[in-house]
C-alpha positions in Angstrom: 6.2 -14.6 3.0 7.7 -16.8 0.0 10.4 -19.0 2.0 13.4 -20.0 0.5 13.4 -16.5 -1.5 15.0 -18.7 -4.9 11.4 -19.7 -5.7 9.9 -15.9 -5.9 13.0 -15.2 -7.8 12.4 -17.9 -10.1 8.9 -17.1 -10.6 10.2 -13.2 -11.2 12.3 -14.2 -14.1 10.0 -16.4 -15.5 7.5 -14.0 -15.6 9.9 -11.1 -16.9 11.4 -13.8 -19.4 8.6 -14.9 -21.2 6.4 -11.6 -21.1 3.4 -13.1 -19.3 3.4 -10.6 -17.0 0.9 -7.4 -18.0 2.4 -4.7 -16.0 3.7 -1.3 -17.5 6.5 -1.1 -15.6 9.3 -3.3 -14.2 8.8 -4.8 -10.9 11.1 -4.6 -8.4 11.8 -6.7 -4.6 11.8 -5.2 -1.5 13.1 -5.8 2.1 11.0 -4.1 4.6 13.5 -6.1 7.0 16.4 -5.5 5.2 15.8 -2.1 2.6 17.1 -4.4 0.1 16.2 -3.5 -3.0 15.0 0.0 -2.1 18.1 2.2 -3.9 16.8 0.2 -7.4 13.5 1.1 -6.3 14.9 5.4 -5.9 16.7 4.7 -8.7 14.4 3.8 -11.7 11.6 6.8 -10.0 14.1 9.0 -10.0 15.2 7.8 -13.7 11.4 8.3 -14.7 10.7 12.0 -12.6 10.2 13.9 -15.1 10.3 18.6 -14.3 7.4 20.2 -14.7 4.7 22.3 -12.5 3.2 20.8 -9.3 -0.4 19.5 -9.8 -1.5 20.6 -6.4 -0.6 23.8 -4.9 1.9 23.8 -2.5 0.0 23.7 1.2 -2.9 22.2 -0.2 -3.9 18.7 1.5 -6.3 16.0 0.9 -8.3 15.5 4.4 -10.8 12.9 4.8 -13.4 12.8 7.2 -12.1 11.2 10.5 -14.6 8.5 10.2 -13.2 7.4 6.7 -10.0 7.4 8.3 -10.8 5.1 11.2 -13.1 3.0 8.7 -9.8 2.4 6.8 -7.5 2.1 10.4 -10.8 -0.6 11.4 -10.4 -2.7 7.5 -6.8 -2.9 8.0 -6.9 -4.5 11.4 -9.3 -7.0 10.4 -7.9 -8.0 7.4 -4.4 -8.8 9.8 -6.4 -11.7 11.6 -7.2 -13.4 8.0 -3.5 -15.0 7.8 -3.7 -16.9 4.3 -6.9 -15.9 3.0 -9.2 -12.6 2.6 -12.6 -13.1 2.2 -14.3 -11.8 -0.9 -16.7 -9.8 1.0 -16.1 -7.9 4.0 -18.3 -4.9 5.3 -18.3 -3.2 8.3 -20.9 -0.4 9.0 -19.3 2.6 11.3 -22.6 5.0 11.7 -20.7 7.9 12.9 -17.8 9.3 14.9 -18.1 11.7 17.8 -15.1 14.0 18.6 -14.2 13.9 22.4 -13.0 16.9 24.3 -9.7 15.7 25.0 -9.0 15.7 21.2 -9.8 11.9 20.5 -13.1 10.3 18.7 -15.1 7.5 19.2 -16.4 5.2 16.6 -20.4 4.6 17.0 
């Protein structure tokens, strides 16, 4: 969180001013509090959609196994107890997941 919000700002247009920056597209600022910034954001992907056929077929879906999934739910929790800093190497080892008969898993 960037507090007072002039200082990201500054460092936004200095960046876009002098074309250090090395992204392909513009960047925009967000408010998950607020939404501000959001309507740009629809805006410019709207601006850029551009018709043509679906890649994927319509019902298809991408599943991943539900121990990925809870790897990834696990990796995300941990990494919100680092407040400033992520470590450069983090592994966690899940060896398996068993499916319960109510419907839920559990991570072994």
């Amino acid at each position: 969180l960037v507090r007072p919000k002039t200082k990201l700002l500054r460092v936004s247009e200095a960046l876009s001013s002098t074309g250090l920056h090395s992204f392909d597209w513009p960047g925009f600022m967000l408010s998950a509090q607020t939404g501000d910034g959001v309507r740009d954001l629809r805006r410019w992907l709207l601006t850029m959609a551009r018709p043509g056929p679906w890649r994927v077929s319509a019902g298809v879906s991408h599943v991943q196994p539900p121990l990925v999934i809870a790897s990834e739910v696990i990796r995300s929790h941990i990494f919100r107890c680092f407040r400033k800093e992520l470590p450069y190497t983090l592994m966690q080892q899940n060896l398996g997941w068993t499916e319960m008969r109510n419907g839920g898993g559990r991570i072994d």
